[in-house]
C-alpha positions as CSV (number, residue, x, y, z in Angstrom):
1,X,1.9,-8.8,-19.9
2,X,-0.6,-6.1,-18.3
3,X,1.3,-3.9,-16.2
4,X,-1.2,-3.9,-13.4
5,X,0.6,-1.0,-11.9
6,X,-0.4,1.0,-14.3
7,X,-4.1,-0.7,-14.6
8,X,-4.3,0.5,-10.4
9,X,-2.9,4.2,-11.2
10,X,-5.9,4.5,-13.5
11,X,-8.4,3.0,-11.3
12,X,-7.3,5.2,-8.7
13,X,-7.0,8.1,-10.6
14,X,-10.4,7.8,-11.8
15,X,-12.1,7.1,-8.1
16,X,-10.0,10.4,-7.0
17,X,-12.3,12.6,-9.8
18,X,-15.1,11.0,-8.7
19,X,-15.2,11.6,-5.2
20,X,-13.3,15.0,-4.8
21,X,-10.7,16.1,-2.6
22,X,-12.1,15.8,0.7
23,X,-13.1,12.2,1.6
24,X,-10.9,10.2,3.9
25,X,-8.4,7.6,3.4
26,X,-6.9,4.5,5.3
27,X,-4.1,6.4,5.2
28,X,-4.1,8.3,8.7
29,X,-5.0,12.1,8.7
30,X,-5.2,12.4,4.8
31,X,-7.3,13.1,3.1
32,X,-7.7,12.0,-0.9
33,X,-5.9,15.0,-1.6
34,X,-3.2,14.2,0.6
35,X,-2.7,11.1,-0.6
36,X,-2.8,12.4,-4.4
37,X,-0.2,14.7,-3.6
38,X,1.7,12.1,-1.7
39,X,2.2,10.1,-4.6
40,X,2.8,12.7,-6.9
41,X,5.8,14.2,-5.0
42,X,6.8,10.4,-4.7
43,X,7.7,10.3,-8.2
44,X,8.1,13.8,-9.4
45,X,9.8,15.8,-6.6
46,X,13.9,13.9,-5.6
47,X,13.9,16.1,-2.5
48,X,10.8,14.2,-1.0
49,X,10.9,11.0,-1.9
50,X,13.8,10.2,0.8
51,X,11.7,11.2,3.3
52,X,8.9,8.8,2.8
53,X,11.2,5.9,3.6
54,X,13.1,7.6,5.9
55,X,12.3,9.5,9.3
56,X,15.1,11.9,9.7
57,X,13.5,13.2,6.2
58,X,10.2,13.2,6.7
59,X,9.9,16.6,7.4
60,X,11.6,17.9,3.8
61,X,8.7,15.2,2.5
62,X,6.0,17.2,4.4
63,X,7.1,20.3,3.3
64,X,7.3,19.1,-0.2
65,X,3.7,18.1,-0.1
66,X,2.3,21.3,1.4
67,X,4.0,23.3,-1.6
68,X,2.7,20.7,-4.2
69,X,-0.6,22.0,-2.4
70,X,-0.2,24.7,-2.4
71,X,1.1,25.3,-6.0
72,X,-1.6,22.5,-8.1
73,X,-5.6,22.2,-7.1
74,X,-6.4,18.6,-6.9
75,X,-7.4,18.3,-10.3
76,X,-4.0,19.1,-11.9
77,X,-2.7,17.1,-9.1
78,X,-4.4,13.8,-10.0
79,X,-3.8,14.4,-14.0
80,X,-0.4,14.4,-13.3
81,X,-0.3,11.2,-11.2
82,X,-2.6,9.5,-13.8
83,X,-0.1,10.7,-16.3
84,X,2.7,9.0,-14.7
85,X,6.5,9.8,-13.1
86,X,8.7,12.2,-15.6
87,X,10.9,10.8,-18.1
88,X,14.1,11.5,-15.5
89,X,12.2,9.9,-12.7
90,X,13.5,6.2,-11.5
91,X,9.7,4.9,-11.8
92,X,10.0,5.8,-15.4
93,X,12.3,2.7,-15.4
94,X,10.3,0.6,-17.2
95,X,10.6,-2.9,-15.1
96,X,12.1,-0.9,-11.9
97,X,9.0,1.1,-11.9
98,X,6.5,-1.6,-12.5
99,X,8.4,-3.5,-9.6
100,X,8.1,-0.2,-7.3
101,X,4.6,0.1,-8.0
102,X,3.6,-2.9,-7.9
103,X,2.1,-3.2,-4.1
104,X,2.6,1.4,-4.4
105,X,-1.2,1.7,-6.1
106,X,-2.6,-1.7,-5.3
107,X,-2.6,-0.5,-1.8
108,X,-3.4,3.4,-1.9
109,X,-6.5,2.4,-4.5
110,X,-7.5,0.0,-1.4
111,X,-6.8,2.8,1.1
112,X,-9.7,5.2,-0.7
113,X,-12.1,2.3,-1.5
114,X,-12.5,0.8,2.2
115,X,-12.4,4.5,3.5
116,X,-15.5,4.8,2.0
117,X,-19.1,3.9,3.5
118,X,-19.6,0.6,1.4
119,X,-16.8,-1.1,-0.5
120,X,-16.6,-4.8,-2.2
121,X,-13.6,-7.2,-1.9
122,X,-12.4,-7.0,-5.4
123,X,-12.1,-10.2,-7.5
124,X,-8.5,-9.4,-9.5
125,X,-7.6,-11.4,-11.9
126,X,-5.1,-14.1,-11.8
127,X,-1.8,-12.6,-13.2
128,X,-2.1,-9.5,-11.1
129,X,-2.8,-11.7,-7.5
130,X,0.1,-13.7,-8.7
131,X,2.5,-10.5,-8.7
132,X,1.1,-9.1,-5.3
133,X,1.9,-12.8,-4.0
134,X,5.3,-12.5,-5.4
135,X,5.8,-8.9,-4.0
136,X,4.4,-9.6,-0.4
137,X,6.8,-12.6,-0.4
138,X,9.6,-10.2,-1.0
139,X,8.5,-7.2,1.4
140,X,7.0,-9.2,4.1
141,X,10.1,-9.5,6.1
142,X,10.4,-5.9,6.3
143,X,7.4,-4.3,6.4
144,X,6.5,-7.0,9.3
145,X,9.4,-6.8,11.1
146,X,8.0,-5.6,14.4
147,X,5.0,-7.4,14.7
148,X,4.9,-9.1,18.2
149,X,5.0,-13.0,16.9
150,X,6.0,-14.9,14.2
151,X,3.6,-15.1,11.2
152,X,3.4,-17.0,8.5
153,X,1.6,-16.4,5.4
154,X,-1.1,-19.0,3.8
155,X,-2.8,-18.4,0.7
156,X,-6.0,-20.5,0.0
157,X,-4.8,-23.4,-1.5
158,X,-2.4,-24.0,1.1
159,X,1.2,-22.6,-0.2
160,X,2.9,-20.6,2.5
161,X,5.6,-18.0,3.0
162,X,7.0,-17.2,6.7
163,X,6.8,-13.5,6.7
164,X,8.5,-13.4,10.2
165,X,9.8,-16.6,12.2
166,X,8.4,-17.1,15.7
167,X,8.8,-15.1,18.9
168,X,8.8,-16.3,22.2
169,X,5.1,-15.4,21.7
170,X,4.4,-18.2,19.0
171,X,3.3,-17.4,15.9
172,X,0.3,-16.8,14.0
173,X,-0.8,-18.4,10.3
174,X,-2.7,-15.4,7.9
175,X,-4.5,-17.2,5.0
176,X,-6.1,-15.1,2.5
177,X,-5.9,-14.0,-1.5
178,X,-2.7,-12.5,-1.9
179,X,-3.8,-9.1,-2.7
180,X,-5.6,-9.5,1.0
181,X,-2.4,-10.5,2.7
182,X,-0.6,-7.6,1.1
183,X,-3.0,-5.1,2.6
184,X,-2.6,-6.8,5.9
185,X,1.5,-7.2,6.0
186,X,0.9,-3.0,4.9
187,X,-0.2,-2.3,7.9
188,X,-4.0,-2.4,6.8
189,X,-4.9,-5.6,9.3
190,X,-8.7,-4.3,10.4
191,X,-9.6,-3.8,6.6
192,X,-7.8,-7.2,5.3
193,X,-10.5,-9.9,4.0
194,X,-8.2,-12.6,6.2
195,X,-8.5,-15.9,8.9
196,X,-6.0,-15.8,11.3
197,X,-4.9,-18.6,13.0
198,X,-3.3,-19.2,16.9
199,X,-3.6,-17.8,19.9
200,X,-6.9,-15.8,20.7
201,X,-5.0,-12.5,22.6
202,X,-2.1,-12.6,20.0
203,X,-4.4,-12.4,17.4
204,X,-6.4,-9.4,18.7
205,X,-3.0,-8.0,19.2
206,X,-2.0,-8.6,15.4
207,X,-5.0,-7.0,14.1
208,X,-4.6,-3.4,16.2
209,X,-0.4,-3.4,16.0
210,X,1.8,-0.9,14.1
211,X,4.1,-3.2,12.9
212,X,5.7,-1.8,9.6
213,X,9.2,0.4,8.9
C-alpha cells in the first residue's frame, strides 16, 4: 500500500526548493519557511510539539521554531523534513505515523500550492482520496466543533458523514472530493473546491468562520 503520507512530504519538500523561503502560505503570517520549520519541530523537537495542539504551550512551540531558525537555513531545514521524524520520534511509528500524517502533509502541500498566483485542483488517485475520506470522517467532529450550524458532509456520489449535528441555526450539506472536504473541515473553506448547500447567510458565514481547535 503507498504510504501517501510519505508521497505528500516529498511533494512538498520538493515545491519548498523550488520556490524558496519567502513565498506565503495558507497558513496565516508564515511564510514557506515558517511552515518548514513548523513541521520539522513537529516531529523532531518533544518540547514543541505540545504546543501546537495546545494553547497554554504555544509559546515554548514559538520559541522552538525561532531557534530551529535560527540554528538551520531553510535548506537544511527542508532536507531534514524530507528525510522524515528521527528513529525516537512517535511519527517514526510506522502505522501511528502514517495515521498522524495522513491529513499533516495533504494539507500544508495544499496550503503552499493555493498560496500561490495559479494553482490546479489536483486529481489524486483513488486509494489516497479514500484515506483523506476516512481521516476527515474521524477528525471532523473536532476540528469542526465550533462552526455555527450543523454540517454534514457529502461526497459526490452521495455517501455522507455528519461532521457536526444541527444547531438551532440548521445545518448546512458540504459535497465535494474528499481531499476537498478535508481542506475545508481544516479550516481552509475560501480555498476548498466545494457546493454547499442551505441557507444563503449561514453559508457565507461557513465559508469566513474560524471554526477548528
Amino acid at each position: 500500500m503507498t504510504d501517501y503520507s510519505r508521497v505528500e512530504r516529498l511533494a512538498l519538500c520538493d515545491l519548498f526548493d523550488q520556490l524558496g523561503p519567502d513565498q506565503p502560505t495558507l497558513c496565516e503570517g508564515w511564510s514557506t519557511y515558517d511552515l518548514a520549520v513548523h513541521l520539522y519541530v513537529r516531529e523532531a523537537d518533544p518540547m514543541a510539539g505540545p504546543g501546537i495542539m495546545i494553547s497554554a504551550f504555544a509559546d515554548t512551540t514559538e520559541r522552538r521554531m525561532r531557534r530551529a531558525k535560527e540554528r538551520y537555513s531553510f535548506a537544511e531545514v527542508v532536507d531534514k523534513v524530507r528525510n522524515g521524524p528521527p528513529p525516537v520520534s512517535i511519527y517514526a511509528l510506522p502505522k501511528l505515523g502514517h495515521q498522524l500524517n495522513t491529513t499533516e502533509y495533504f494539507v500544508h502541500h495544499e496550503d503552499v500550492r493555493r498560496a500561490q498566483p495559479s494553482y490546479d485542483v489536483r486529481t489524486l488517485p483513488d486509494d489516497q482520496q479514500a484515506g483523506l475520506w476516512k481521516a476527515v470522517r474521524l477528525a471532523s467532529k473536532t476540528m469542526t466543533r465550533k462552526a455555527p450550524s450543523g454540517l454534514v458532509l457529502r461526497l459526490p456520489d452521495g455517501t455522507t458523514s455528519v461532521a457536526k449535528r444541527p444547531t438551532e441555526l440548521g445545518s448546512v450539506t458540504v459535497t465535494g472530493e474528499p481531499a476537498e472536504l478535508v481542506l475545508f473541515c481544516f479550516g481552509r473553506q475560501q480555498v476548498a473546491d466545494v457546493r454547499l448547500e442551505g441557507d444563503a447567510e449561514l453559508i457565507e458565514r461557513l465559508r469566513s468562520a474560524s471554526f477548528g481547535v
